[in-house]
C-alpha positions in Angstrom: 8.0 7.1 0.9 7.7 5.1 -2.0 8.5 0.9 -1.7 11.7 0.9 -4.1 11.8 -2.0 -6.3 13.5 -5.1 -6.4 14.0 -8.4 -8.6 14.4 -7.9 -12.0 14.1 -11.4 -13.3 15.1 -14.4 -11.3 14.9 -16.9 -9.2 12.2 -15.6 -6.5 13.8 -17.9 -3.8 17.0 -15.9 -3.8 17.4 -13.0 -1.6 19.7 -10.6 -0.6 20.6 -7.2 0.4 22.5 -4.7 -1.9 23.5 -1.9 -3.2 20.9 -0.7 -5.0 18.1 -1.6 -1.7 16.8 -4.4 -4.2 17.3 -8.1 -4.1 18.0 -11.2 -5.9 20.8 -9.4 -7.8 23.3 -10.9 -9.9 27.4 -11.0 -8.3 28.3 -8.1 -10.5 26.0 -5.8 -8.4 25.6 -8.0 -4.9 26.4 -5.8 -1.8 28.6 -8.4 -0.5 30.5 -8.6 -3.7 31.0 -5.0 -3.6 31.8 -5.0 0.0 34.8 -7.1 -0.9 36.0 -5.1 -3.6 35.6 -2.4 -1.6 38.1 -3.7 1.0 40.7 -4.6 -1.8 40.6 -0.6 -2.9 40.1 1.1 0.6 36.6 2.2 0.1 35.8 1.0 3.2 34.3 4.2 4.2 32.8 5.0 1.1 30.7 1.5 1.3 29.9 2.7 5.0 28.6 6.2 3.9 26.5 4.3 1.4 24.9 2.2 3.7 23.9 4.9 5.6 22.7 7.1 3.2 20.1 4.0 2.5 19.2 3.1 6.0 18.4 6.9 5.8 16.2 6.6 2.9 14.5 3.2 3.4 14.0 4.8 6.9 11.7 7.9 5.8 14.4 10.2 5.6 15.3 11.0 2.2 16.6 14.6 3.1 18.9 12.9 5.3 20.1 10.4 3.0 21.1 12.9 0.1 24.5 14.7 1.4 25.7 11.3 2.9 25.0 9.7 -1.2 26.6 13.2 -2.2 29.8 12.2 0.0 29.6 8.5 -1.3 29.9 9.8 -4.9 32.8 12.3 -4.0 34.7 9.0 -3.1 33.4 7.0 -5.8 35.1 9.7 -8.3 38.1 9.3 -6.2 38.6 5.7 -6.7 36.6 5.0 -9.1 35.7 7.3 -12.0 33.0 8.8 -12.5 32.8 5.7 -15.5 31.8 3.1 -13.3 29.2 0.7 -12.7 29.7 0.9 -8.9 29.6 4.9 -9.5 26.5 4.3 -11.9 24.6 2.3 -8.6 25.5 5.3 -6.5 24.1 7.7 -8.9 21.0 5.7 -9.1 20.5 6.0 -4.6 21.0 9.7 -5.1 18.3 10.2 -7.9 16.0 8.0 -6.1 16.5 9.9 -3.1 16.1 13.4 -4.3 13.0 12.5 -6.0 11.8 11.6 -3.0 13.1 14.9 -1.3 10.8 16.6 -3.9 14.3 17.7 -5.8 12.8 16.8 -9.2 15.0 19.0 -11.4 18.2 17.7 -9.7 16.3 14.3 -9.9 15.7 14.1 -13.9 19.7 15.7 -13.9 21.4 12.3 -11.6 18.9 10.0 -13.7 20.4 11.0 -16.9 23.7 10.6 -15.8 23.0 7.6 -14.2 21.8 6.0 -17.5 24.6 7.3 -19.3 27.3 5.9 -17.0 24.7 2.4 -17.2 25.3 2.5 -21.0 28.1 2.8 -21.0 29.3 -0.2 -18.4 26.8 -2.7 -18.1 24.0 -1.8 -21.0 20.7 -1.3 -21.2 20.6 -5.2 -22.0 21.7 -5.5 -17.9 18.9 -7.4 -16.1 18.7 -4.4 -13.2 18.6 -1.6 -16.7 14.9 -1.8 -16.1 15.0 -0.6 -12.3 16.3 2.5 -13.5 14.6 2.8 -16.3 11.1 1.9 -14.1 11.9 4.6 -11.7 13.1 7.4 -14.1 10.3 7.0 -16.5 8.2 7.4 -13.7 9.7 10.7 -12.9 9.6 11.4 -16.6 5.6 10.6 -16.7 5.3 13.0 -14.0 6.9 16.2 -15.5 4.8 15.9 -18.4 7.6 13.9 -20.3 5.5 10.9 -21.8 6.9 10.5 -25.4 10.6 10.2 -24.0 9.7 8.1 -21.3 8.0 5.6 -24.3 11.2 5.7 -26.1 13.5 4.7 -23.3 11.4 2.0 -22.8 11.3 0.7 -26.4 14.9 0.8 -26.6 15.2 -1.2 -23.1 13.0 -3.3 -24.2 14.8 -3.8 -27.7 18.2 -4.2 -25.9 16.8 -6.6 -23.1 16.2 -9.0 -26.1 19.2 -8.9 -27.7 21.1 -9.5 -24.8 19.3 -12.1 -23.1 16.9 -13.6 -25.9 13.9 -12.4 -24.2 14.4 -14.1 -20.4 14.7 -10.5 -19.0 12.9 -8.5 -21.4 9.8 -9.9 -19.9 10.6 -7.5 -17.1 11.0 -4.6 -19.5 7.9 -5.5 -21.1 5.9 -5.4 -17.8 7.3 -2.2 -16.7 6.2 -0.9 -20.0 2.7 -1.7 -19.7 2.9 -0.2 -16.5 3.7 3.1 -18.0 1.0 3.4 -20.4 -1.5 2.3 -17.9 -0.3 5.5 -15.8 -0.8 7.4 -19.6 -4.2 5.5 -20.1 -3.3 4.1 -23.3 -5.5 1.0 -22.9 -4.7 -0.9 -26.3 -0.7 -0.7 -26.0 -1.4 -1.2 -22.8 -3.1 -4.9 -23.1 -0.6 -6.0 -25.6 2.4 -5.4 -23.2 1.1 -7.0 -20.8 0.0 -10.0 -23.3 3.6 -10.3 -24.7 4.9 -10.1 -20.8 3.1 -13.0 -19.7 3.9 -15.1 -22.4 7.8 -14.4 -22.0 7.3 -15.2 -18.4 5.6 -18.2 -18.8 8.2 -19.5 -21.3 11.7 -18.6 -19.3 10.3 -19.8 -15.4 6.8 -18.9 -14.4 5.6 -18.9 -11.0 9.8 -18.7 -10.5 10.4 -15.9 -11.7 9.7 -12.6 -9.7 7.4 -10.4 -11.8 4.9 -13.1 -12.9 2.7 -12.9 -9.7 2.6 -9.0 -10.7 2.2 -9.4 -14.3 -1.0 -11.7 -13.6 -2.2 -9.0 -11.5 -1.8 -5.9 -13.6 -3.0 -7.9 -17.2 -6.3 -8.7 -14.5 -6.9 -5.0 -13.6 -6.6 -4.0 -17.3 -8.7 -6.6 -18.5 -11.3 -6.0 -15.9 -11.5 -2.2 -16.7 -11.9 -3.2 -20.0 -15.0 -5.0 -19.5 -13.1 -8.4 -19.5 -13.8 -10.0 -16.0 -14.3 -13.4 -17.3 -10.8 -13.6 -18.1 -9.4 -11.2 -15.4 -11.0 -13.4 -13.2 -9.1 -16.9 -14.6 -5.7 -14.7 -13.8 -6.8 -13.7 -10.8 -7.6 -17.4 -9.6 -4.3 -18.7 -11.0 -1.9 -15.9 -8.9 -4.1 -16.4 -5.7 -2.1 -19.4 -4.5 1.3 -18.0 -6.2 0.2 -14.9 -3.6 -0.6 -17.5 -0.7 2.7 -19.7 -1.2 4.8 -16.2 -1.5 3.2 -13.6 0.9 1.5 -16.4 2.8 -2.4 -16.0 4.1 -1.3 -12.5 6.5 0.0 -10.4 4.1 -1.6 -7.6 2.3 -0.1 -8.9 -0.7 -2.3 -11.8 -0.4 -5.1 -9.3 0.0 -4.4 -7.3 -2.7 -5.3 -10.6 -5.3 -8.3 -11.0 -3.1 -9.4 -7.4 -3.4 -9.2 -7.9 -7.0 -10.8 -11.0 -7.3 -13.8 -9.8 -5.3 -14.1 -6.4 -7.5 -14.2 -9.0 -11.0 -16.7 -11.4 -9.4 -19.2 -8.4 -8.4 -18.8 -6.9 -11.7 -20.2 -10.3 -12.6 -23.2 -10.0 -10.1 -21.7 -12.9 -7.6 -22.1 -10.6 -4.5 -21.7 -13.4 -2.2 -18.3 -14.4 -3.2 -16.8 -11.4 -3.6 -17.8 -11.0 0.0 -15.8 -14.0 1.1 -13.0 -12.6 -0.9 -13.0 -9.0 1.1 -12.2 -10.1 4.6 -8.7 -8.7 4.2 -6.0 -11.1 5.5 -4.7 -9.9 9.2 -2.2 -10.2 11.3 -2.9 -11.5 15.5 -2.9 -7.8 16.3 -5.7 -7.5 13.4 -4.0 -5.6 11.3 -2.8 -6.4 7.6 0.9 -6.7 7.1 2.7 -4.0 5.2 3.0 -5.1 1.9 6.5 -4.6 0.5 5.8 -4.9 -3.2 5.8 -6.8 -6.1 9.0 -6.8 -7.9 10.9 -4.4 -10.0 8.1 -2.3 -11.1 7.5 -0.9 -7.6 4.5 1.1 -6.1 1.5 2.2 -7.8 2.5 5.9 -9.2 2.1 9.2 -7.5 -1.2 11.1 -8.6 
């Protein structure tokens, strides 16, 4: 199963479970919020189906997971309306989960909805717009979709900075790059990236979420594009971001070191790259699981 994603610009030091099986998210969307609410309007037991239809998921069992988030949204109509954010989050579980379940064409159908329900509540400005839009694009790219996928991405990233003056649109930008990396567009590709490190490193840096992943994915490009001098400098700067966040165990860690090693033998320094490859372990000797970067997710299905 794929590692969902989670912060979407923020303080990294904040964490939290919710609704959406992210973290770091903002009151309007926090489980415990919602949890409250929930109480107020007797949706106890909608709030419990939820959190089982994601145990389900986050568990392997997307199959599982889908009637329960079909029985969530029943009640959500109930309450709720159909027009509602808490309704849009639900949405969003189901689509994730039936993409997962291999239910594409139901998939693309919830996603839609889901983003026209987010429009019309929170905005495509919201800082979590670009976890949906990260995921459905995806889905998009892999039905042979690219040109629309683009577009919803341009207008995220237009409405990101108009909402928040570019703080979160740094996140949008990332995600975009992503995309056309997965479509092999190398020029677009490089500036995204470019413009998403410089918003980062103007509204938090090392703080915020996504810049040990930006560093990363504007190294990889770089270093494909014949560019491993300066792939390399990234590279070195998000190895002790990596260290002080995943610590020296984590296959997080060893991803940047994997990297690092491939730029300096492109550069004929065998020896070091050699130092960099003995993959960080746990006392078992195997690597930790590595749970992801931040709201961009996994690398994409093939």
């Amino acid at each position: 199963m794929r590692q969902k994603p989670v912060e979407a610009g923020g303080d990294s030091s904040v964490k939290q479970p919710s609704l959406l099986g992210c973290e770091a998210l903002p009151p309007a969307w926090d489980f415990s919020a919602a949890a409250a609410r929930a109480a107020e309007t007797n949706m106890d037991q909608v709030v419990a189906l939820l959190q089982r239809a994601i145990f389900a998921h986050q568990s392997g069992r997307p199959a599982e997971a889908v009637p329960l988030l079909r029985d969530c949204l029943a009640g959500m109509d109930e309450r709720l309306g159909r027009k509602h954010i808490y309704t849009a989050i639900v949405l969003f579980q189901l689509a994730l989960a039936l993409d997962d379940a291999g239910q594409e064409d139901e998939a693309e159908r919830v996603y839609r909805e889901c983003l026209a329900v987010g429009r019309a509540t929170a905005g495509l400005g919201h800082p979590k717009a670009c976890v949906l839009m990260h995921s459905f694009t995806d889905l998009l790219r892999r039905r042979g979709k690219a040109a629309e996928a683009e577009a919803l991405y341009k207008e995220l990233i237009e409405a990101q900075h108009a909402r928040s003056g570019g703080r979160f649109a740094a996140d949008a930008l990332l995600g975009y790059g992503i995309l056309l990396s997965w479509l092999d567009w190398p020029a677009d590709e490089l500036t995204a990236y470019r413009e998403a490190l410089a918003l980062f490193r103007r509204t938090g840096g090392p703080r915020r979420q996504n810049f040990l992943r930006c560093l990363n994915e504007l190294a990889e490009a770089l270093r494909h594009r014949g560019q491993p001098a300066e792939a390399e400098a990234l590279l070195v700067e998000a190895l002790p971001l990596a260290r002080k966040r995943f610590g020296d165990r984590h296959a997080g860690t060893a991803v940047v070191l994997n990297n690092l090693a491939g730029v300096r033998l492109d550069q004929g320094r065998l020896p070091v790259s050699r130092r960099c490859w003995r993959r960080p372990a746990t006392s078992s000797g195997r690597p930790r699981r590595f749970r992801g970067w931040g709201c961009c997710g996994p690398p994409p299905r093939r």
